[in-house]
C-alpha positions in Angstrom: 17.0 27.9 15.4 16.2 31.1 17.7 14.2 30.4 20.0 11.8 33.2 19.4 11.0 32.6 15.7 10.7 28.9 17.1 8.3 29.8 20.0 6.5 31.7 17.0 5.8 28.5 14.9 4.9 26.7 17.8 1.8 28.8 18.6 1.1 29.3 15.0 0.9 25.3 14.6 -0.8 24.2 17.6 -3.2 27.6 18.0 -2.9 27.8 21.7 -0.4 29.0 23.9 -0.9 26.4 26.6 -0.2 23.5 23.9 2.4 25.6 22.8 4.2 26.1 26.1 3.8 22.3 26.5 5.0 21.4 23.2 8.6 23.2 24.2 8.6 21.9 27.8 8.3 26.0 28.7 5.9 27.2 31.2 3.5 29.5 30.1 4.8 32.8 31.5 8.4 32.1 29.6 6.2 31.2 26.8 4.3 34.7 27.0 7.6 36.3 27.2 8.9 34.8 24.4 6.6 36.2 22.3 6.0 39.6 23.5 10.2 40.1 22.8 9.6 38.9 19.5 6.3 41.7 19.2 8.7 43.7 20.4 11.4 43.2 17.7 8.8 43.1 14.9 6.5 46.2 16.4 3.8 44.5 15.3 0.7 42.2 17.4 1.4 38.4 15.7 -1.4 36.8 17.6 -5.2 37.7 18.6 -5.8 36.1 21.6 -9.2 34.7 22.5 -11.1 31.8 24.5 -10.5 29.8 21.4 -7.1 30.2 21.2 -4.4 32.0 19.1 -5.5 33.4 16.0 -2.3 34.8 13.7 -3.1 38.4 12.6 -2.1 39.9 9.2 1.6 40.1 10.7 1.9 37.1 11.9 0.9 35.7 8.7 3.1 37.8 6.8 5.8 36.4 9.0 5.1 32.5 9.4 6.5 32.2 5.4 9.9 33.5 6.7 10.0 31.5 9.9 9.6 28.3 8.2 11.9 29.2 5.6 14.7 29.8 8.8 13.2 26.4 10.5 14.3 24.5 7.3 17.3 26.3 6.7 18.6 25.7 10.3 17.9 22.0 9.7 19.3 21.6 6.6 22.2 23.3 8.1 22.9 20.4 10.7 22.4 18.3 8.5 24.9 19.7 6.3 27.5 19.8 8.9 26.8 16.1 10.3 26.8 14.6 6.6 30.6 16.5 6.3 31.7 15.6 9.6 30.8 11.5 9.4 28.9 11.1 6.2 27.2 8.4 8.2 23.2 8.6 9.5 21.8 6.7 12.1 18.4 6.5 10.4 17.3 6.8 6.6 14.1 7.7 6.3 12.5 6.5 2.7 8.8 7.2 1.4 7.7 5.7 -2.0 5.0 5.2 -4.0 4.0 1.9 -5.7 6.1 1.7 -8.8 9.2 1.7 -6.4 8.0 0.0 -3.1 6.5 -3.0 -5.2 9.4 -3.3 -8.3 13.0 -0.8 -7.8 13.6 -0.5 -3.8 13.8 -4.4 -2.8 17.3 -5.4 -3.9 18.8 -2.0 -3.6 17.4 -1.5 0.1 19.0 -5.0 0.7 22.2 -4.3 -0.4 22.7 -1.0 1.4 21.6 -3.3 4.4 24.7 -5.2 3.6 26.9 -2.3 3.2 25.6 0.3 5.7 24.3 -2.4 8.7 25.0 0.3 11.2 22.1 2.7 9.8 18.9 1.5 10.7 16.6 1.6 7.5 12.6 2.6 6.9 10.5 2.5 4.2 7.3 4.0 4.3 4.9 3.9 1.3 2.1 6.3 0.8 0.4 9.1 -1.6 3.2 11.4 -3.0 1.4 14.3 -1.7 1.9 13.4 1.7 5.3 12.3 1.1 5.9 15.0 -0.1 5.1 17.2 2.8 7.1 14.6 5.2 10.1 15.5 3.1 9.9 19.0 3.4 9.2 18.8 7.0 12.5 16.6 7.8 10.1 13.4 8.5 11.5 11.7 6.1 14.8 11.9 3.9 13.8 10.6 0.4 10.9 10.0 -1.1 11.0 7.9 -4.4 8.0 8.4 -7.2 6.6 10.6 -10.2 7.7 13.9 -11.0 3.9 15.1 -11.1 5.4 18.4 -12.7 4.6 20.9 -9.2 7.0 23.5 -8.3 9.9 22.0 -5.7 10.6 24.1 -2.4 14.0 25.3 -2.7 15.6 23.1 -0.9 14.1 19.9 -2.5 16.5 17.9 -5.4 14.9 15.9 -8.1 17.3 13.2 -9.7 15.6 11.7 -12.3 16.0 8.0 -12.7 13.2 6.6 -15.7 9.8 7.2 -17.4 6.8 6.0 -15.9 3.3 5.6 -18.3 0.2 5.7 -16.6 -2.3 3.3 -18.0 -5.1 1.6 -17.2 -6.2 -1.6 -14.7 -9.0 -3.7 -15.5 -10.4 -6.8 -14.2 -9.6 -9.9 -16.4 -12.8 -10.7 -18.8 -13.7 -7.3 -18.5 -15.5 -6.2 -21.8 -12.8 -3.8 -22.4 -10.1 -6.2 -21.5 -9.3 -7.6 -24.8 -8.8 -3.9 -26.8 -5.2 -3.1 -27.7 -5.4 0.0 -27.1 -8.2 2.4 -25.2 -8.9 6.3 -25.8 -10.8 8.3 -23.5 -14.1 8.5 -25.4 -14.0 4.7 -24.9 -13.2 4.6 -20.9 -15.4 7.3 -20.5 -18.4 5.2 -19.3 -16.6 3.3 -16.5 -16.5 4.3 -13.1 -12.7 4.9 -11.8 -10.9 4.2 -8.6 -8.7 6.9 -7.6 -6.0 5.9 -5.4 -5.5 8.7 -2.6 -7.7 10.9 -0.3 -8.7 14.0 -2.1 -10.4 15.0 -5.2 -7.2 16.7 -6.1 -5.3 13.3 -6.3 -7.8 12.3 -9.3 -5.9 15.2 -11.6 -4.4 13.1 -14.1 -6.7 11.3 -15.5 -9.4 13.8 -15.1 -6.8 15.4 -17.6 -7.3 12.8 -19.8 -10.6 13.0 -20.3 -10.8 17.2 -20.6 -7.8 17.1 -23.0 -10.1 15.1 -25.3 -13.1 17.5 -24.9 -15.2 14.9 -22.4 -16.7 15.3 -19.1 -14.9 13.7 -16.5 -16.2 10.5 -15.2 -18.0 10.7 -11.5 -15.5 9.2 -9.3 -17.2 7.8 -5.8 -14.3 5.9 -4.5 -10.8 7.0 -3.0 -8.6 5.0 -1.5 -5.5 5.5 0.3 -4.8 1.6 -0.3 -3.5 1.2 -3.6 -4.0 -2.8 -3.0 -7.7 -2.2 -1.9 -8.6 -0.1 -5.2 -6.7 -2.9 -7.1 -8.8 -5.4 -5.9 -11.8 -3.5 -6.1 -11.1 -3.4 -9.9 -10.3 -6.6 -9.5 -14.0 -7.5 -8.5 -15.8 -5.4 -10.6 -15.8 -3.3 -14.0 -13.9 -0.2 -12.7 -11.0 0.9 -14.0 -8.0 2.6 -12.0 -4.8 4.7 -13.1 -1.7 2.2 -12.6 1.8 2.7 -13.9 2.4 0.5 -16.9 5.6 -0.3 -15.6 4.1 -2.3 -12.8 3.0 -5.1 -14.7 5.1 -7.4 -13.8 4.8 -6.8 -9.5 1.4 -6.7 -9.0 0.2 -7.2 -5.9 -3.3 -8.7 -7.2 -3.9 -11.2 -9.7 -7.3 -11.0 -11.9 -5.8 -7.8 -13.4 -5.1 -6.8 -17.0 -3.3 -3.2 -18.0 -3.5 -1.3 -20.7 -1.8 1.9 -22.6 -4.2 4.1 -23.6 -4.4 6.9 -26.6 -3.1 9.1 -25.9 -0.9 8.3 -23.0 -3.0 9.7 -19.6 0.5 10.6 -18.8 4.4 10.0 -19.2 6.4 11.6 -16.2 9.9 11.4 -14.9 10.5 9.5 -12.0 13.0 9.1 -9.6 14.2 10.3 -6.2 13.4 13.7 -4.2 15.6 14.6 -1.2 16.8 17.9 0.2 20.6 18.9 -1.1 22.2 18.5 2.0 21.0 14.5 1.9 23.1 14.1 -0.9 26.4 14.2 1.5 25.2 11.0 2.5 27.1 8.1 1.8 24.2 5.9 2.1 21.8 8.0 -0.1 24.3 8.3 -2.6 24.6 4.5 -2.7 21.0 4.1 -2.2 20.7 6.0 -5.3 23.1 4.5 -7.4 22.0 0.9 -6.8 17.8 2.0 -7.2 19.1 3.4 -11.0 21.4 0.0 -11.7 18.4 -1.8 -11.2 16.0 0.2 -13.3 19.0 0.2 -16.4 18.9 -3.9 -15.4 15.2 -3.8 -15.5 14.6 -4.9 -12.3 
């Protein structure tokens, strides 16, 4: 990437020239430099300078959208290039949420162990938000989960693999427990465990509940654990939005699920990786086996 746009994002991230100039293992002169050639090309001021740092003006702003765009093209690039040269990686980087990491990626990542030993393999499991923004920022180089339905970046790949049904967990014994099916007017009264960090992670089934004309339920717990809010529920008479499919992996015991009507939600799921991944031979294996499985019901 040019070293100038690059400089440019680095100040934009970090704020502060000195953190900056570190960052890039550049003094702070060159640093300086850097970005008064790229003033230069751009005739324009891209950062207000102050005792609290390095605030981006209007066309710096205007410009960071641009940058990142080149940043990620340049990456994808390499990556491009490496994938035709050796389709081989050294590392595969995998995020996933809890349908996969707990029921589709065991066998499949233990097979590609087999048949890829020389990559070395990670698996990290988290909200698909945040996977989400690893993916697009080359931390990781697949994320398995829901297709929650937002606009991709454009150089994101969805390959849909199954359905996942969002239902309901409740504690065993649970009053509710015992009902074949539960509508919102009826789970309206609980109080729900969200799993993830921001109010923003609780949109589906505080869909539910407005798409049947009823104010959504307070909701005083997150958790970034999906095993924690599982064994909250498990311990109390909360409810929680789990994938119906995960029935048969739960990591707690003490738990009952249920569909609900209507369905909180039915979403594609599968894998999201950028294009170039695909040259891969081990993503494309990955791939394969994690969709065998799921045909297999596994």
């Amino acid at each position: 990437m040019d070293k100038l746009l690059l400089t440019f994002l680095e100040i934009f991230r970090t704020g502060s020239l000195t953190t900056a100039a570190a960052r890039l293992n550049i003094t702070q002169p060159s640093l300086t430099k850097r970005l008064q050639q790229l003033e230069d090309i751009y005739s324009a001021a891209l950062f207000e300078r102050g005792v609290s740092g390095a605030k981006p003006t209007q066309a710096g702003l205007a410009l960071v959208t641009y940058a990142e765009r080149i940043e990620s093209e340049t990456h994808q690039s390499h990556e491009a290039v490496t994938a035709v040269r050796d389709r081989r990686m050294e590392v595969l980087r995998i995020g996933a949420g809890p349908l996969f990491h707990l029921r589709h990626l065991c066998g499949p990542l233990l097979n590609i162990r087999k048949a890829f030993p020389d990559t070395r393999v990670e698996l990290v499991t988290g909200l698909y938000r945040d996977s989400m923004k690893d993916l697009e920022s080359f931390q990781l180089d697949i994320v398995f989960g829901a297709h929650e339905a937002r606009e991709l970046a454009d150089q994101l790949h969805f390959v849909p693999m199954t359905e996942v049904e969002q239902g309901v967990a409740l504690r065993k014994g649970h009053p509710l427990s015992n009902a074949e099916m539960l509508d919102a007017p009826t789970l309206a009264g609980l109080e729900w465990i969200i799993y993830g960090k921001r109010t923003e992670d609780a949109v589906l089934p505080n869909g539910f509940f407005m798409r049947a004309g009823i104010p959504v339920p307070s909701c005083r717990f997150l958790t970034s654990s999906f095993t924690a809010g599982l064994q909250t529920v498990a311990r109390s008479d909360a409810a929680m939005m789990v994938p119906i499919e995960l029935a048969p992996a739960l990591p707690v015991t003490g738990l009952t699920l249920h569909k609900t009507s209507p369905s909180i939600a039915l979403m594609p799921a599968g894998g999201f990786l950028r294009r170039a991944t695909l040259e891969f031979e081990i993503v494309a294996a990955l791939l394969q086996e994690v969709q065998v499985g799921i045909n297999n019901g596994l």
